[in-house]
C-alpha positions as CSV (number, residue, x, y, z in Angstrom):
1,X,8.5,1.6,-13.9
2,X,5.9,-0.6,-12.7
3,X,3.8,-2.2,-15.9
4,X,0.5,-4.0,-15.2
5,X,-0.2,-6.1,-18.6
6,X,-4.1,-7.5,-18.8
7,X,-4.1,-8.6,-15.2
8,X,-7.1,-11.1,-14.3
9,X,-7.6,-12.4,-10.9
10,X,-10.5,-15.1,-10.6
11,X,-11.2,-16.8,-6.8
12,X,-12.6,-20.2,-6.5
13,X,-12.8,-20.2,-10.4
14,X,-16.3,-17.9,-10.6
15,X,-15.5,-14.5,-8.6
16,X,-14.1,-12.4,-11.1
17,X,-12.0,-9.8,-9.1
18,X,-9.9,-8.2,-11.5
19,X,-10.9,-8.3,-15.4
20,X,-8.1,-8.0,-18.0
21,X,-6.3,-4.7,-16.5
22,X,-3.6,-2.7,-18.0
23,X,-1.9,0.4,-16.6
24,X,2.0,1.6,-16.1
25,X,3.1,3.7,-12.8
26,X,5.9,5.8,-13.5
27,X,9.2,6.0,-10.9
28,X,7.9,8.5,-8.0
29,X,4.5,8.8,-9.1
30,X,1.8,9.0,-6.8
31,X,-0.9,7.0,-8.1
32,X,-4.5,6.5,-6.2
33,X,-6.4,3.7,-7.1
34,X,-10.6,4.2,-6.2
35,X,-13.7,2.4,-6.2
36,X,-16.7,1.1,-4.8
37,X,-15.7,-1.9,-1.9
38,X,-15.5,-4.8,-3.9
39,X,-14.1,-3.2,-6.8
40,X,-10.6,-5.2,-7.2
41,X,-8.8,-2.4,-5.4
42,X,-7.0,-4.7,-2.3
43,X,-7.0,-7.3,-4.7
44,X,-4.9,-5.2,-7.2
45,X,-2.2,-4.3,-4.8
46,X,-2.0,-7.5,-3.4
47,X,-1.4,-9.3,-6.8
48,X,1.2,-6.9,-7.0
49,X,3.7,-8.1,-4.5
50,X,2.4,-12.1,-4.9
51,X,0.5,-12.0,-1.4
52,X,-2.5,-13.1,-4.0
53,X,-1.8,-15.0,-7.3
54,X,-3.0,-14.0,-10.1
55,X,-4.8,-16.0,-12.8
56,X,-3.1,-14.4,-16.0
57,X,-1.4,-11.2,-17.0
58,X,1.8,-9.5,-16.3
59,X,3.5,-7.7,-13.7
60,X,7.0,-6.4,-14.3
61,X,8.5,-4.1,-11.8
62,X,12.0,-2.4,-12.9
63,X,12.5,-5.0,-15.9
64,X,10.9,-7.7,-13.1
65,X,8.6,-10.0,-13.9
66,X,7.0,-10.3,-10.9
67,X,4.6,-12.9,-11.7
68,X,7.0,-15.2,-13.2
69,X,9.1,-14.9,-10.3
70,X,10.2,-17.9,-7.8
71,X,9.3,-17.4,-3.9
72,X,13.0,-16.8,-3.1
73,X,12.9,-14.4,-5.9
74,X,9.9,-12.7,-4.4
75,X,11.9,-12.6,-1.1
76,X,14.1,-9.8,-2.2
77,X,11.6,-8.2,-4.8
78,X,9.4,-7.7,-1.3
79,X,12.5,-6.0,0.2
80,X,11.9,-3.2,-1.6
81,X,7.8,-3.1,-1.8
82,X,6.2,-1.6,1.4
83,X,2.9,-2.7,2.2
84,X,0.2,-0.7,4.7
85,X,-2.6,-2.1,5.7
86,X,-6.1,-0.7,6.4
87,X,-6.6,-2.9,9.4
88,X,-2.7,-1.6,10.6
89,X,-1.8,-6.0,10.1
90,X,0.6,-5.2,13.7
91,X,1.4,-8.6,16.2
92,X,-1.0,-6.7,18.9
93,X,1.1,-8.2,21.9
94,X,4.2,-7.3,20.9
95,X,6.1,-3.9,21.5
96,X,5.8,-1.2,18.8
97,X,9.5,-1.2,18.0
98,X,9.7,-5.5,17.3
99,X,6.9,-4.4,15.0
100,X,8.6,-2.1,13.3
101,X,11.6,-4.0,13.1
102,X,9.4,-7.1,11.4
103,X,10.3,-4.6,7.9
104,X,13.8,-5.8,8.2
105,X,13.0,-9.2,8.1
106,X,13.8,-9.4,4.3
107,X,17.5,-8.1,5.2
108,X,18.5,-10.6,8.0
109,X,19.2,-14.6,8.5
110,X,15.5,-16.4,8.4
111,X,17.2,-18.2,11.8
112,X,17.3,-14.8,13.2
113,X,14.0,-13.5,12.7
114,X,12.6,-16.5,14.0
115,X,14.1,-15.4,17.7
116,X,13.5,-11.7,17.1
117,X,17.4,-11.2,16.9
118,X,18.3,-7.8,15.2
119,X,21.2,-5.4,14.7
120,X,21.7,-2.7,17.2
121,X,21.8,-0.6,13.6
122,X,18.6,-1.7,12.6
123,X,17.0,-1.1,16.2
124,X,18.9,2.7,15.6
125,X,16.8,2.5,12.4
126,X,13.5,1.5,14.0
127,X,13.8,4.6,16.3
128,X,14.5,7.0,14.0
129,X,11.4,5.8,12.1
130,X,9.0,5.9,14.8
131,X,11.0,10.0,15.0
132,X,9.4,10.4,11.9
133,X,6.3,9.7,12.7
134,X,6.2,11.2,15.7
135,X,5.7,8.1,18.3
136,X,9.2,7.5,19.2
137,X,7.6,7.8,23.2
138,X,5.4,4.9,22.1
139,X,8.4,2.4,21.1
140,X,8.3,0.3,23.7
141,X,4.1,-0.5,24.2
142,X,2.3,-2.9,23.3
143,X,1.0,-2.4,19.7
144,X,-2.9,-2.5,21.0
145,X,-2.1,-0.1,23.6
146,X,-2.0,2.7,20.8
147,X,-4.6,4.1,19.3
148,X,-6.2,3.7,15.7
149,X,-4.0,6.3,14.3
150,X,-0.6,5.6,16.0
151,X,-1.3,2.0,14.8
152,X,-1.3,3.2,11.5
153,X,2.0,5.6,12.0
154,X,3.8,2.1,13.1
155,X,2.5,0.2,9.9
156,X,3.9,3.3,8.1
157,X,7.1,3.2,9.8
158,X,7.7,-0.5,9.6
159,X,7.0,-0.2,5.7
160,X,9.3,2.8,5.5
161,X,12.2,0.3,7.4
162,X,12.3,-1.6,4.4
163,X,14.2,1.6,2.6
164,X,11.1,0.6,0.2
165,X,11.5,2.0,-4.0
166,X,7.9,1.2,-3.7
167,X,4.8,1.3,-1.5
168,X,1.6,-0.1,-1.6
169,X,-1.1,1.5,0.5
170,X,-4.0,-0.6,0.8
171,X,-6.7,1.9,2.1
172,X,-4.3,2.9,5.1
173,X,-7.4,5.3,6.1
174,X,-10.7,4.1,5.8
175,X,-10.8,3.2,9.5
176,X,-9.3,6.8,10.8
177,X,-11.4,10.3,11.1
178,X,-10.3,13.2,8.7
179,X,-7.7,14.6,10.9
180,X,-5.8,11.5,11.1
181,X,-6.5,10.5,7.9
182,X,-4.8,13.5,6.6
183,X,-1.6,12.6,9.1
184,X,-1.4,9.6,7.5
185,X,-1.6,10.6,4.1
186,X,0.6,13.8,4.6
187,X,3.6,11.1,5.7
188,X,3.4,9.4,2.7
189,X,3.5,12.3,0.3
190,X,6.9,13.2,2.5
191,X,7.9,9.7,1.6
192,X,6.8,10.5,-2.5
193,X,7.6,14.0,-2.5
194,X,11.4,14.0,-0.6
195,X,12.5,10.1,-1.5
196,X,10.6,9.6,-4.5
197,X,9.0,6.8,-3.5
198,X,6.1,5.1,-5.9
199,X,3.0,5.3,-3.9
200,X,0.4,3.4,-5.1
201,X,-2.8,4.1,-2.7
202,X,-6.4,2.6,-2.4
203,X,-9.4,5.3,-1.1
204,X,-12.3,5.8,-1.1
205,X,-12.7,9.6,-0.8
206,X,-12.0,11.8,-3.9
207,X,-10.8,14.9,-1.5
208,X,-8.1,12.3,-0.5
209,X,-7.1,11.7,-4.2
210,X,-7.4,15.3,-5.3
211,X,-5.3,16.5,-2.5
212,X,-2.5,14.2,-2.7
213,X,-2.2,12.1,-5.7
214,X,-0.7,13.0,-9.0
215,X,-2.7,10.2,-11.2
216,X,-5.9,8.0,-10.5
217,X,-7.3,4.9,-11.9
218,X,-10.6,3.6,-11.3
219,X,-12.0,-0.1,-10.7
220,X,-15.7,-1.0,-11.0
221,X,-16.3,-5.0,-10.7
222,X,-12.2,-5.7,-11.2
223,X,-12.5,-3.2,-14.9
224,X,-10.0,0.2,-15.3
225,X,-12.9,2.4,-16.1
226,X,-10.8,5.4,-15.7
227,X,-6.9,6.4,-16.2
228,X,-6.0,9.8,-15.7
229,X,-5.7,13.1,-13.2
230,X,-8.1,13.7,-10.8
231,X,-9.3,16.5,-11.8
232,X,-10.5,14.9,-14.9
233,X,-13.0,13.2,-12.9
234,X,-16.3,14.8,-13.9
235,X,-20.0,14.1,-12.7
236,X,-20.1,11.4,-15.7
237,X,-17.2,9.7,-15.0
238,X,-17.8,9.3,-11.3
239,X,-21.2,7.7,-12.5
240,X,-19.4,5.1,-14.2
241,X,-17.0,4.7,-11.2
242,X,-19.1,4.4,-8.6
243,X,-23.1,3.7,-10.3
244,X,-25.8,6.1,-11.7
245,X,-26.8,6.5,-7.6
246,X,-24.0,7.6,-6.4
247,X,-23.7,11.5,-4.9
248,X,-20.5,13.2,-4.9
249,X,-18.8,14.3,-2.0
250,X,-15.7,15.8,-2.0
């Protein structure tokens, strides 16, 4: 279980990001997290694997406390927390599969890494991944010789080489259309649904959330303003979600 206990995030000691936050994500659970840009959503996730600090609260992750945590702590916590990135966060000149790869880095010698030095079992690994998400073909390109969408399928396959118990999806497709969107989403309800891996997933559109999540919460200016199932979201509540201006699509 992941337990988020009065989380507050404040940059440069005036920018209040997140504002006192409390929630718990059950083991398998597919949980969307929504909100207007701005709303504390990247800043959420990323305070939940220590890329950001935050400024008081509590984070514990299977009896972990996360935020009390050392960095060599955090090293092998991190093992098990996939990240995905809206902006796909890939080393653009390098080939597809040493980006993939880069999600064992956690499981090998540092010295290692450094030269790009993996298994032959973990380079099995990579390719069965990229299998998965259908680019296997693409395994040796460059990175930004694929396209938006097999960008994304790499960022998904590198997190899934980190056998993650966890993954956080930090709105993996805000920069796709709707058909890859729905690709993208679609392999990480296989990851939920057949591993039972926690997915924890910013969006921005509710047919997104309705379609795949089991549970949403809601952020507007770093405050939960809503904890529950989607379909509990009614013309009210997305008013205090997203402003009294808002229209509703999907």
């Amino acid at each position: 279980m992941l337990s988020i206990q009065n989380l507050t995030k404040i940059y440069d000691g005036k920018v209040l990001a997140l504002d006192n936050v409390s929630f718990e994500v059950n083991k398998g659970e597919f949980l969307a997290i929504i909100g207007l840009s701005g709303s504390g959503k990247s800043t959420l996730l990323r305070c939940i694997n220590r890329l950001i600090e935050p400024t008081s609260g509590q984070i514990i992750w299977n009896n972990l406390s996360i935020t009390t945590s050392s960095q060599e702590e955090m090293r092998f916590i991190r093992r098990k927390i996939g990240m995905v990135f809206q902006h796909f966060n890939l080393v653009s000149r390098s080939k597809v599969i040493t980006n993939v790869l880069s999600g064992r880095l956690g499981y090998i010698n540092p010295t290692l890494s450094l030269i790009n030095r993996f298994p032959q079992s973990d380079v099995e690994l990579a390719i069965k991944q990229l299998e998965r998400v259908g680019i296997a073909d693409q395994a040796y390109k460059r990175a930004d010789e694929l396209s938006g969408g097999q960008q994304q399928r790499v960022g998904v396959a590198r997190a899934m080489m980190q056998d993650p118990e966890m993954i956080l999806a930090d709105e993996p497709v805000a920069s796709l259309d709707p058909v890859l969107a729905h690709s993208i989403m679609q392999y990480l309800e296989k990851l939920n649904k057949e591993e039972g891996v926690t997915i924890l997933c910013s969006l921005h559109f509710l047919d997104l959330v309705h379609e795949y999540a089991d549970r949403a919460i809601a952020l507007n200016q770093g405050k939960l303003m809503f904890d529950g199932v989607p379909t509990e979201i009614d013309d009210k509540k997305f008013k205090n979600i997203y402003g009294q201006e808002a229209k509703r699509v999907g």
